[in-house]
NULUMKOL-918090 format. One record per residue (C-alpha): residue number from 1; residue in three letters; chain; z, y, x. Coordinates in steps of 0.001 Angstrom, whole numbers. Each point is the difference from the previous one (the first is absolute). Layout:
<rs>
r num NUM; residu ALA; chaine A; c3 Z; c2 Y; c1 X $
...
</rs>
This chain:
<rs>
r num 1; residu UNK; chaine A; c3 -24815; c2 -73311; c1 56489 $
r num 2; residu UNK; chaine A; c3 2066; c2 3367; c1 -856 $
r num 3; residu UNK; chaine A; c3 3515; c2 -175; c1 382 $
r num 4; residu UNK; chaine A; c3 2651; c2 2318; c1 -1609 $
r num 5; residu UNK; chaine A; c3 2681; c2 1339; c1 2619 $
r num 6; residu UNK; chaine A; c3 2529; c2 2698; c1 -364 $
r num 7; residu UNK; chaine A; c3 -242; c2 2857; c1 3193 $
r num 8; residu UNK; chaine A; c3 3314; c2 761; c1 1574 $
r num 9; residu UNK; chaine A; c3 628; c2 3812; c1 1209 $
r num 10; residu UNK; chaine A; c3 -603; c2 186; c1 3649 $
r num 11; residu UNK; chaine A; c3 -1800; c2 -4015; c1 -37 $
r num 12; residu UNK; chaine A; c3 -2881; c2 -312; c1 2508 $
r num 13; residu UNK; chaine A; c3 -2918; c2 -1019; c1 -1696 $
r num 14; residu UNK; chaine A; c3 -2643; c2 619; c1 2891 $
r num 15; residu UNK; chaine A; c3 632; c2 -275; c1 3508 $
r num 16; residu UNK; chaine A; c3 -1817; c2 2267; c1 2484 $
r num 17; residu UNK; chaine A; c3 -2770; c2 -2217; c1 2142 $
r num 18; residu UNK; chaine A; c3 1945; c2 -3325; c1 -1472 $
r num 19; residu UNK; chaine A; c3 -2655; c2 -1989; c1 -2484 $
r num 20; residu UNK; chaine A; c3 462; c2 1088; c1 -3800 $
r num 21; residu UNK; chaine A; c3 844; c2 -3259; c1 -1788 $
r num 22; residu UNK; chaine A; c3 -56; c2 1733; c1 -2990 $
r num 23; residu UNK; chaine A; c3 -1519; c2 2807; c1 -2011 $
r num 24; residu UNK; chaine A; c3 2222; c2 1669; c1 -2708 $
r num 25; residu UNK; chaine A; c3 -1031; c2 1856; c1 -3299 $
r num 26; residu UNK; chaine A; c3 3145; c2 2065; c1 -1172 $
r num 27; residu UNK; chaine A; c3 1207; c2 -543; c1 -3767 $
r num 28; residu UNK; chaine A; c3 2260; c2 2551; c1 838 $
r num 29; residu UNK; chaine A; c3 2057; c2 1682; c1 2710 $
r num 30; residu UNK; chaine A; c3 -1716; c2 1787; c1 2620 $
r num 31; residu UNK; chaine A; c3 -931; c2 -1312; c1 3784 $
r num 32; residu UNK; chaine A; c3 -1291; c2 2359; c1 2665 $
r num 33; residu UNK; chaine A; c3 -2055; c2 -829; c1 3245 $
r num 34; residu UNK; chaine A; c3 1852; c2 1236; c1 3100 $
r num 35; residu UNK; chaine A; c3 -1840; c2 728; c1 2989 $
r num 36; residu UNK; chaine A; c3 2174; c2 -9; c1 3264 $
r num 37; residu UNK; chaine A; c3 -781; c2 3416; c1 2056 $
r num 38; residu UNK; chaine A; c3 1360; c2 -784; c1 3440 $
r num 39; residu UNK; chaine A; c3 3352; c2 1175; c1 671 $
r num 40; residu UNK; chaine A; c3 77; c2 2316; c1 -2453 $
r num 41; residu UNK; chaine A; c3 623; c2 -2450; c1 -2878 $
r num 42; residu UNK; chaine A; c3 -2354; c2 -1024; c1 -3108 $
r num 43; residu UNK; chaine A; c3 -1718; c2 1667; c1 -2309 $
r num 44; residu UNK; chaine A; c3 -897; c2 -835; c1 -3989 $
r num 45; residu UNK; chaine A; c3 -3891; c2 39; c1 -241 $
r num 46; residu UNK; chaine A; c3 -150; c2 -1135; c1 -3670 $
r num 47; residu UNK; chaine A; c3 2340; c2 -1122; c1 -2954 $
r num 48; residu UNK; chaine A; c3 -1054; c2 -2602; c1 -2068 $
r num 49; residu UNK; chaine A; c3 1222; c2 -966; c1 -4046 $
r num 50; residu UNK; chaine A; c3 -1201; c2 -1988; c1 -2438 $
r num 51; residu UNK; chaine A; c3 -3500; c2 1696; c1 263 $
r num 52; residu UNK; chaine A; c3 -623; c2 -1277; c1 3669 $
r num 53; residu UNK; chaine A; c3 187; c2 -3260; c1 2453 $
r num 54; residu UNK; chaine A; c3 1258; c2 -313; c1 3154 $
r num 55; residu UNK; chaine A; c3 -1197; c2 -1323; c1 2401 $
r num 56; residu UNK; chaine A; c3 -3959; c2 935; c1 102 $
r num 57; residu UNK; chaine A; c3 -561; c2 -1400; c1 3360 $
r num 58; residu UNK; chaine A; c3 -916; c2 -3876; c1 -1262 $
r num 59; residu UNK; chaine A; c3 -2686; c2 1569; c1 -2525 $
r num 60; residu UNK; chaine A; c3 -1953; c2 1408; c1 2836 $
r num 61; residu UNK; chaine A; c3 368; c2 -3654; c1 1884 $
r num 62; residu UNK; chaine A; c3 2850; c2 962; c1 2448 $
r num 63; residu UNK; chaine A; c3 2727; c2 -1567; c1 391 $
r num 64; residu UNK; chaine A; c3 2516; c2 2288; c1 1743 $
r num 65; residu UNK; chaine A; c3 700; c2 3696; c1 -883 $
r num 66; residu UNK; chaine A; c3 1316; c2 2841; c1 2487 $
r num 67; residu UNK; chaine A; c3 2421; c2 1353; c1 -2213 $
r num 68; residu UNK; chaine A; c3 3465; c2 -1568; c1 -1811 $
r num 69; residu UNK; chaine A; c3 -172; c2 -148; c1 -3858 $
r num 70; residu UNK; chaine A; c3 4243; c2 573; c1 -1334 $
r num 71; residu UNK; chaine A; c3 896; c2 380; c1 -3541 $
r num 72; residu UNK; chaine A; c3 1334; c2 3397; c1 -1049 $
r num 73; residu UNK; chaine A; c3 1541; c2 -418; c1 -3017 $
r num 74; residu UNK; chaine A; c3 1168; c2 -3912; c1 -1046 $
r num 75; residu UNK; chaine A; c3 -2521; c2 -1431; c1 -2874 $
r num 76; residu UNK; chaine A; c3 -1835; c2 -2851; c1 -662 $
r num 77; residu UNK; chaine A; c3 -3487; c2 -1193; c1 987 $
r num 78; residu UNK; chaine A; c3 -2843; c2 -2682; c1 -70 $
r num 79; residu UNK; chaine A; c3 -1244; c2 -1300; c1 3062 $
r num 80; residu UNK; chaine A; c3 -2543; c2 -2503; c1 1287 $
r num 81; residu UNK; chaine A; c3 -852; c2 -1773; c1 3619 $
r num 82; residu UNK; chaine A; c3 -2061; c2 2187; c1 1880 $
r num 83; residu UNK; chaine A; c3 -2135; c2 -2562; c1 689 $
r num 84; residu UNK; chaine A; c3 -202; c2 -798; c1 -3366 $
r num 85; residu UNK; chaine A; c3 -933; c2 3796; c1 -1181 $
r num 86; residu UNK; chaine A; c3 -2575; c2 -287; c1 2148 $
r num 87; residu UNK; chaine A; c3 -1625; c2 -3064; c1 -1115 $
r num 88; residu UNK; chaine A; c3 -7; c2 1605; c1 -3670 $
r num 89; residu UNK; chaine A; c3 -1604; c2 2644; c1 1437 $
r num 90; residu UNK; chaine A; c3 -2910; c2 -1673; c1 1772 $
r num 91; residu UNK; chaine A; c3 -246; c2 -1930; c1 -3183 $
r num 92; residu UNK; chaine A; c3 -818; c2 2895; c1 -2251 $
r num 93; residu UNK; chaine A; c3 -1931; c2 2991; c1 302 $
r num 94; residu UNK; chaine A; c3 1644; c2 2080; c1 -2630 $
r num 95; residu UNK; chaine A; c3 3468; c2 -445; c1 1375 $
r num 96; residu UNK; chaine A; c3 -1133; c2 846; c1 3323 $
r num 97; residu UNK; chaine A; c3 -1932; c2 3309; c1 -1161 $
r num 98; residu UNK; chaine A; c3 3587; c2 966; c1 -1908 $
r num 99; residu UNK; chaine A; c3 2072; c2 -665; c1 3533 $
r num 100; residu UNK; chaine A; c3 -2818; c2 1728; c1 2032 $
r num 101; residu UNK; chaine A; c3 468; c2 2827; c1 -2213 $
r num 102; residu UNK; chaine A; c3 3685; c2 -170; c1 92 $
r num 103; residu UNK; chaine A; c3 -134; c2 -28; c1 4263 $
r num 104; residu UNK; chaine A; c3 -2028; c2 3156; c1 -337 $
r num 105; residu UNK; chaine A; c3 3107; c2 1997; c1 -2580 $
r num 106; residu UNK; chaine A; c3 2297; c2 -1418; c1 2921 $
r num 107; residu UNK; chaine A; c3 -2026; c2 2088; c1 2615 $
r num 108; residu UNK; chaine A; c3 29; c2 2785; c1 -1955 $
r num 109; residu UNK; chaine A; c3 3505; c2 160; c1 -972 $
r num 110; residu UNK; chaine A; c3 847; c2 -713; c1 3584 $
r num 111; residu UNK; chaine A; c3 -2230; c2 3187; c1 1184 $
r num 112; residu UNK; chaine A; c3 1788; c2 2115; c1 -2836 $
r num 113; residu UNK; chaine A; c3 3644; c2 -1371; c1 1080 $
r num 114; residu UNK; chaine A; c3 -763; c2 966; c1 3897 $
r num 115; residu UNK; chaine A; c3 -1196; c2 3594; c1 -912 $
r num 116; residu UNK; chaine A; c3 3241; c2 168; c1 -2300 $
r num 117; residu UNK; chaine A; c3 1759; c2 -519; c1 3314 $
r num 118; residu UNK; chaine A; c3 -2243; c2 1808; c1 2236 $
r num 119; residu UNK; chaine A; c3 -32; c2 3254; c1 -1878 $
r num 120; residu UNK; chaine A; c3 3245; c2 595; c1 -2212 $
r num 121; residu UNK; chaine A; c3 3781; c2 384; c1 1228 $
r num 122; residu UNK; chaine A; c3 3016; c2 -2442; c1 -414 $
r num 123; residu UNK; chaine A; c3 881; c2 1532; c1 -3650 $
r num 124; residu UNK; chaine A; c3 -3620; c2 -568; c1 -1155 $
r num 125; residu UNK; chaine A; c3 -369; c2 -3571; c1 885 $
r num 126; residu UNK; chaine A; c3 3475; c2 -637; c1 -1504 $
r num 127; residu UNK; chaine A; c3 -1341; c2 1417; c1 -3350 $
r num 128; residu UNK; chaine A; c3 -3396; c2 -2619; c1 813 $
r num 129; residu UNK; chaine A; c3 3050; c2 -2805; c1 -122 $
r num 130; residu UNK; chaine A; c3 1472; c2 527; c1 -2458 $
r num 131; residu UNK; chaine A; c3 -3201; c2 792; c1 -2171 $
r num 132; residu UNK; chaine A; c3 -860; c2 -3495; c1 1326 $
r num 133; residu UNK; chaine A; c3 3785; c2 -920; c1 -1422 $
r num 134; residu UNK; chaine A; c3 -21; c2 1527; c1 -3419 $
r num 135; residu UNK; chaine A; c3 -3661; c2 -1118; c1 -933 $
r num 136; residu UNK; chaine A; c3 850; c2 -3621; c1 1238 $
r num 137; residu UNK; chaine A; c3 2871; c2 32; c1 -2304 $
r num 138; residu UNK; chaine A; c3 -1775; c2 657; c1 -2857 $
r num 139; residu UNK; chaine A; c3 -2767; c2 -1716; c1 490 $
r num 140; residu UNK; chaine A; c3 2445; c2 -3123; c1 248 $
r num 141; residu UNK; chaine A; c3 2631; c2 907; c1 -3019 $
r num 142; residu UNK; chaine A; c3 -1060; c2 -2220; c1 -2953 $
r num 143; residu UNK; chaine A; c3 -521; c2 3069; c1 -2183 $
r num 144; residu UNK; chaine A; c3 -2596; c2 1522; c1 1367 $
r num 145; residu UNK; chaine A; c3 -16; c2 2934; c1 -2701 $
r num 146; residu UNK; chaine A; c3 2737; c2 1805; c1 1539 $
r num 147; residu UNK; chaine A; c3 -669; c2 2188; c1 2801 $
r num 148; residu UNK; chaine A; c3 900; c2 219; c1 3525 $
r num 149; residu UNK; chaine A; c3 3744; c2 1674; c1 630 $
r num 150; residu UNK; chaine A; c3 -699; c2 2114; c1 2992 $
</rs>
């Protein structure tokens, strides 16, 4: 049912409004939904690693998303039909409790990344990124006992 695939830098994983055909859990690399904001470009609403999935849309029963889903930094993930997701979800209570919970940390870190954007200047959400950058790597190095390099 899962399938292992590796995540190019710059792939398209989600399409905006298109039907997700598939839903990704990161093994490592890091993806980030996009959100287009008119004409004056896109903006990064959340990165997602290996402690995430992407996209959340098919556990709530909806099959398109309004945002695009690219991957950040090339890695590896597993990923299943959405279709398929879902039917594993309607199937058990206990993995649908664990998704449910996981939509609700997506909110939140979505909320936390706008006010990051609302309320601090260019140089303070580049030191957000590359936070984001430095954690990721570590969290992803096989030795995890060494500590970030920031």
């Amino acid at each position: 049912m899962f399938e292992e695939v590796v995540l190019e830098a710059g792939q398209r994983i989600v399409t905006a409004n298109e039907p997700i055909s598939h839903v990704y859990f990161p093994e490592s690399g890091i993806v980030s939904v996009i959100f287009n904001v008119g004409g004056r470009g896109v903006l990064d609403t959340l990165v997602v690693g290996r402690e995430g999935m992407v996209s959340t849309a098919p556990v709530l029963g909806v099959e398109r998303a309004p945002h695009d889903v690219q991957v950040r930094v090339a890695g590896s993930a597993l990923r299943i039909g959405a279709g398929g997701l879902h039917r594993l979800v309607m199937q058990s209570s206990l993995l649908h409790e664990i998704l449910m919970r996981y939509v609700q940390v997506v909110l939140i870190w979505s909320s936390q990344t706008a006010l990051v954007y609302r309320r601090n200047k260019l140089d303070e959400r580049l030191a957000l990124w590359l936070l984001y950058e430095s954690v990721g790597k570590w969290l992803f190095h096989s030795d995890r006992r060494k500590k970030p390099r920031c």
